[in-house]
N, C-alpha and C positions, 0 to 999 in steps of 0.2 A: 620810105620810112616804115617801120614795125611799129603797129601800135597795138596797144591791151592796156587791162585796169591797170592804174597806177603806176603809168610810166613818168615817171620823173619825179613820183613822191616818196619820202623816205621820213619814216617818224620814229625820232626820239625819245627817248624817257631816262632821267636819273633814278637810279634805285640803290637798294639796300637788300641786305639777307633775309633779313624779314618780310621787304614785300618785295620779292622779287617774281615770284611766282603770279602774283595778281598785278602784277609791273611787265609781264610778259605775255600776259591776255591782252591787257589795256593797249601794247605796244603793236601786237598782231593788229588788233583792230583798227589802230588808227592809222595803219599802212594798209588796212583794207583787202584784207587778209578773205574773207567770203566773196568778193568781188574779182577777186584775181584765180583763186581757185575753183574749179568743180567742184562741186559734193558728190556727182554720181562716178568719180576716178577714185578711183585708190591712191593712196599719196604717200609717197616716200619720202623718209626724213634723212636725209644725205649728212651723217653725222663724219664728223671730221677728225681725225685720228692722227696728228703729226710725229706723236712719239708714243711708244706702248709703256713709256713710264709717265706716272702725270710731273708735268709741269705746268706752272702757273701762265695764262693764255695763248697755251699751246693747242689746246684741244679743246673741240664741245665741252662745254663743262656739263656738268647733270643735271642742274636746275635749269641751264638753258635746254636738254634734251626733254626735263621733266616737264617744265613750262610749257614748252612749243605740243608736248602730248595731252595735255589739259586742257589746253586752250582749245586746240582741233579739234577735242572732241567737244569741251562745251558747245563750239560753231556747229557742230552737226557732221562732225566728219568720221566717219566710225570704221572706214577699213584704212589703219593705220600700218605701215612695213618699216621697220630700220634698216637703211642701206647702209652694205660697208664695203671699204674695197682694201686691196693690199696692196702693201708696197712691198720692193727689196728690201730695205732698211727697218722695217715695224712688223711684227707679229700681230696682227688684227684681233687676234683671239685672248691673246695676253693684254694687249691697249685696251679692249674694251671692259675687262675687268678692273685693271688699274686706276684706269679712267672713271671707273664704277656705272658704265655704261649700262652695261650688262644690270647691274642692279634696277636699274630705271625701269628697262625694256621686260625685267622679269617682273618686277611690280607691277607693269598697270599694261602685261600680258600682249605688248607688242610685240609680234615676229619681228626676224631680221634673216635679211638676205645676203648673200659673201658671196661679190661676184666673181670670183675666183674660184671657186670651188667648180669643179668637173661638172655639172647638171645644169649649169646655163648656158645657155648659148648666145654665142657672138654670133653677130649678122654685120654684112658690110653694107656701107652705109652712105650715101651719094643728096647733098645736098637739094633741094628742091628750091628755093630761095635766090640762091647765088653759088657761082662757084665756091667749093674753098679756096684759101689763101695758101695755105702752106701741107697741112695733109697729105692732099692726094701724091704731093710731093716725097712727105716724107715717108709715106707707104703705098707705093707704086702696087701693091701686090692687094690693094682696097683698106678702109678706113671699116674696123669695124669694133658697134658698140653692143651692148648689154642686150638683145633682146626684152629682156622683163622690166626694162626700163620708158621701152615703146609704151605710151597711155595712159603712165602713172603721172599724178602730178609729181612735180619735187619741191622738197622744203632743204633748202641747205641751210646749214647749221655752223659758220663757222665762228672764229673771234675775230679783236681787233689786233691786227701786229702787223708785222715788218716781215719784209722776204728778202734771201740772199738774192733773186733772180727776176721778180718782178714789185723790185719796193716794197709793197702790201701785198698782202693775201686776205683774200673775204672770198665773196659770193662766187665772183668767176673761179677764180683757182679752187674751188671747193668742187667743181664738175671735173676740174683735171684723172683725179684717178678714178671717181665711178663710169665717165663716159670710157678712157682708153686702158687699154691691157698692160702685162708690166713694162714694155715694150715703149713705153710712153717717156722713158727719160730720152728718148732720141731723139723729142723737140727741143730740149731746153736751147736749143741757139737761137731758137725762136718760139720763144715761150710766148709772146704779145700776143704773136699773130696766130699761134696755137688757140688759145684763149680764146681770141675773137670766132673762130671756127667754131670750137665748141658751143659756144652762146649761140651761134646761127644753128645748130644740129637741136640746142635743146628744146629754140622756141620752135621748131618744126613736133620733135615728139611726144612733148611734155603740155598735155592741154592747158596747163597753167605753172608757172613758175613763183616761189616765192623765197623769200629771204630772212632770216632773225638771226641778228650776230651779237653777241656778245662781248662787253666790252667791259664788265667787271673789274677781270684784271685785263691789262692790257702789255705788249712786251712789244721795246725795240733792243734794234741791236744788230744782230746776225739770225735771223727768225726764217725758221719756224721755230727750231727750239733749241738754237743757244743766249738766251735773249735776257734783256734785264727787264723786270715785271714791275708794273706800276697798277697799284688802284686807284682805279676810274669811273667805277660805278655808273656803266652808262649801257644803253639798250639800242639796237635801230634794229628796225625792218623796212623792210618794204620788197611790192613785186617788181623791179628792176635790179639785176644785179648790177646792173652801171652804173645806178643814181648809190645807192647803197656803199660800193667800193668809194665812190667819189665822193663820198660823205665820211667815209672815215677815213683814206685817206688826207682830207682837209683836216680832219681833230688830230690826225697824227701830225700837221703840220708841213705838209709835201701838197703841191699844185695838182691836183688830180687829171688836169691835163696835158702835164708832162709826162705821166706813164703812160706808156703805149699802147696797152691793150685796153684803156678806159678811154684815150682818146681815139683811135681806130673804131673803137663801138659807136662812140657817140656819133661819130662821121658817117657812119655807115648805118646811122639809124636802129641800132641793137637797143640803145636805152640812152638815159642822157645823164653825160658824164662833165657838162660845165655846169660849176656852182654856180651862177647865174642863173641857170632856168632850173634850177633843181628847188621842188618845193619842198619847204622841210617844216613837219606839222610837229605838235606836241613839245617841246625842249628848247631853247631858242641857242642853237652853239654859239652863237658871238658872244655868250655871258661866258662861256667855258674859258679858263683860262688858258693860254698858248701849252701844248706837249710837247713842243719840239723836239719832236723823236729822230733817232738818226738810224739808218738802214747802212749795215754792215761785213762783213765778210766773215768767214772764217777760213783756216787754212785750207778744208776741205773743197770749199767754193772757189775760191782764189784759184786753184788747182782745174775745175771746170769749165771755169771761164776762159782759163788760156787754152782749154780744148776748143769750147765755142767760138772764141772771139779773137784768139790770141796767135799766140808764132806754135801753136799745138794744131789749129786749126785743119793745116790738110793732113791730120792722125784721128782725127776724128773718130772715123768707120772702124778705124782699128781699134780704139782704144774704148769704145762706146757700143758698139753693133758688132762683137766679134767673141769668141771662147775668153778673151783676156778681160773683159767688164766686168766680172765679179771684184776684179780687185780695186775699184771704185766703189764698191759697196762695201766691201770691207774697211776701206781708209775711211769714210764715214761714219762705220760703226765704232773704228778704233778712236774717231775723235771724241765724236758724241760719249759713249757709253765708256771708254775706258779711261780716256783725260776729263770730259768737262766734266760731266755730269757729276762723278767721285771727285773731284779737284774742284771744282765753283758750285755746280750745280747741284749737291748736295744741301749745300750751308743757303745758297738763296730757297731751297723748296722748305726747309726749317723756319727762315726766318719769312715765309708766304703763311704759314700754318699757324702764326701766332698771327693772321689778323683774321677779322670778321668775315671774311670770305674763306680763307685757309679752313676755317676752323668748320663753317657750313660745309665745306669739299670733305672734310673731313668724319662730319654726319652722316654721311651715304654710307650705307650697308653697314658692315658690322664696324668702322670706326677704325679701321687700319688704313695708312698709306703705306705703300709699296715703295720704298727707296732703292735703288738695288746697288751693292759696289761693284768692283770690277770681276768680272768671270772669268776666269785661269783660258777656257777654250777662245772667249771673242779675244783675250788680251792676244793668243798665242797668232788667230789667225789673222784678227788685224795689223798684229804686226810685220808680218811674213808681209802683208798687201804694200805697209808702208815703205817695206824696203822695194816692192814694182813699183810704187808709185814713184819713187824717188828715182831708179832705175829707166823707167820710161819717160820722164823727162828730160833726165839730163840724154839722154837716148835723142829724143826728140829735139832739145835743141841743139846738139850736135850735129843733128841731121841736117837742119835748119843755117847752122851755120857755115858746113860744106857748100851748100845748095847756092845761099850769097855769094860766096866766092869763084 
């Protein structure tokens, strides 16, 4: 069993716009926020980027980036870094503007690190603890992460919501793209057991681990971000990302030990993921009304899964690890960016911006939000992808259905 400060505690707070920022000290502190971290490390804020347009609890929002910068430093922690990583799908550079990250990080003179940029190096990286589970498997040629990430504490930063692939996203899936390279969509067939790897790599490099999610607005659906947004006005932290996930997956309404990579940790002693031995300070949730949030698909998932899981399955390597994988990237962007977003997701980020939260989001920097409709170039080449993708299926189960016969 792993043990460190605050494992199995996780603390609560309802807030508001108004005190959210002093609702986000109080909140550190009663998850025990100096107890879990060093003062003499440097501490990176693992801020979380699911879409480079905002939507509503899609991404760090800024008061939780703002908060979690205040707080640290009233604690005494004074070499502060914003971490950011990239994806296929988000422009890092643009998301963080959007997102008005960047405004935060300029105001109160945090650097930020983009581990993607050419001047960092990757190091491979070999468990000390336990074997990995699935890794070293899926990159036969070594497992490797961040250098400048060896030493530093980490603060992840994510919200509460719903995943096409692992139910919920928080704390653990928040280390998914700063620990691995872009290279990192090659686990999703085994995204749990990915996850549980990573948590074993961080408690090895990371002198201290900590946690602040946001839950303001909160989004189910088909999340990360085609999701319907609900205000929730609520806070957790703590230094277990296992107790933490398992605390909001329960307020979203799902048995936290039916997801895989919360139950696999808790087994394996990473952190503790049954509601029963999870102490929860400050907020009492049995008063909180039932969310029953529902976790979703969209066409673009629907479409991966039957790579991962389905009669796509032995196309995998082709279709995922091969010159042909951009056009999975593309049919994502063409969903996200050129149907939802201008067709739903417009008229819901309008009707997020007339409430109390929308309108705080709104506050940041100079008072613009970013909408953007559809782009002549992503329409032309997402759609070119969506005729492969549609192409490579039916490809695939023709294949498939020679093969039975």
């Amino acid at each position: 069993m792993t043990n460190f400060p605050g494992k199995g505690k996780v603390a609560v707070l309802k807030t508001s716009p108004t005190t959210v920022l002093d609702d986000i000290e109080n909140v550190m502190k009663l998850a025990g926020v100096e107890q879990a971290l060093p003062k003499d490390a440097a501490t990176g804020l693992k801020i979380n980027i699911s879409w480079q347009t905002w939507y509503p609890a899609c991404s760090t929002t800024p008061w939780q980036l703002e908060g979690a910068i205040k707080a640290l430093r009233q604690f005494g922690y004074t070499d502060l870094v914003g971490i950011h990583n990239d994806t296929v799908v988000v422009d890092t550079r643009v998301g963080e503007v959007n997102n008005k990250h960047k405004f935060v990080t300029d105001k109160y003179q945090v650097p930020c690190e983009y581990l993607y940029e050419e001047q960092f190096e990757w190091v491979r990286y070999e468990p000390k603890s336990r074997p990995f589970l699935v890794l070293d498997k899926i990159y036969p040629d070594g497992v490797y992460i961040p250098k400048v990430l060896v030493g530093k504490n980490i603060v992840h930063l994510p919200t509460v919501k719903t995943h096409v692939f692992t139910t919920i996203t928080g704390a653990m899936k928040n280390a998914f793209g700063g620990l691995l390279h872009r290279n990192r969509h090659w686990t999703h067939s085994v995204i749990h057991e990915t996850l549980v790897d990573l948590l074993t790599i961080q408690q090895e490099i990371h002198p201290g681990i900590f946690a602040l999610m946001d839950g303001t607005f909160a989004g189910d659906g088909p999340g990360p971000r085609a999701m319907r947004w609900h205000e929730k006005n609520i806070l957790l932290a703590s230094a277990d990302p296992v107790a933490i996930d398992a605390v909001s997956a329960r307020l979203q309404g799902f048995d936290p030990m039916s997801i895989p990579f919360i139950r696999m940790s808790h087994e394996m002693g990473l952190g503790v993921g049954d509601p029963r031995e999870i102490e929860i300070v400050g907020y009492d949730i049995n008063q909180e009304p039932p969310w029953r949030f529902v976790q979703e698909d969209t066409f673009a998932s629907r479409g991966q899964k039957m790579i991962y899981h389905g009669p796509l399955k032995p196309f995998e390597k082709m279709l995922l690890q091969s010159p042909l994988v951009p056009w999975s990237y593309f049919a994502s962007n063409f969903y996200h960016n050129v149907y939802w977003y201008p067709f739903v997701g417009r008229r819901r980020v309008k009707e997020a911006l007339d409430t109390p939260w929308g309108r705080l989001f709104e506050s940041y920097g100079d008072g613009r939000v970013v909408m953007p409709g559809m782009e002549p170039r992503t329409v032309i080449q997402a759609g070119l992808a969506m005729v492969v993708t549609a192409a490579l299926i039916g490809a695939g189960l023709s294949l498939l259905g020679k093969k039975k016969k």
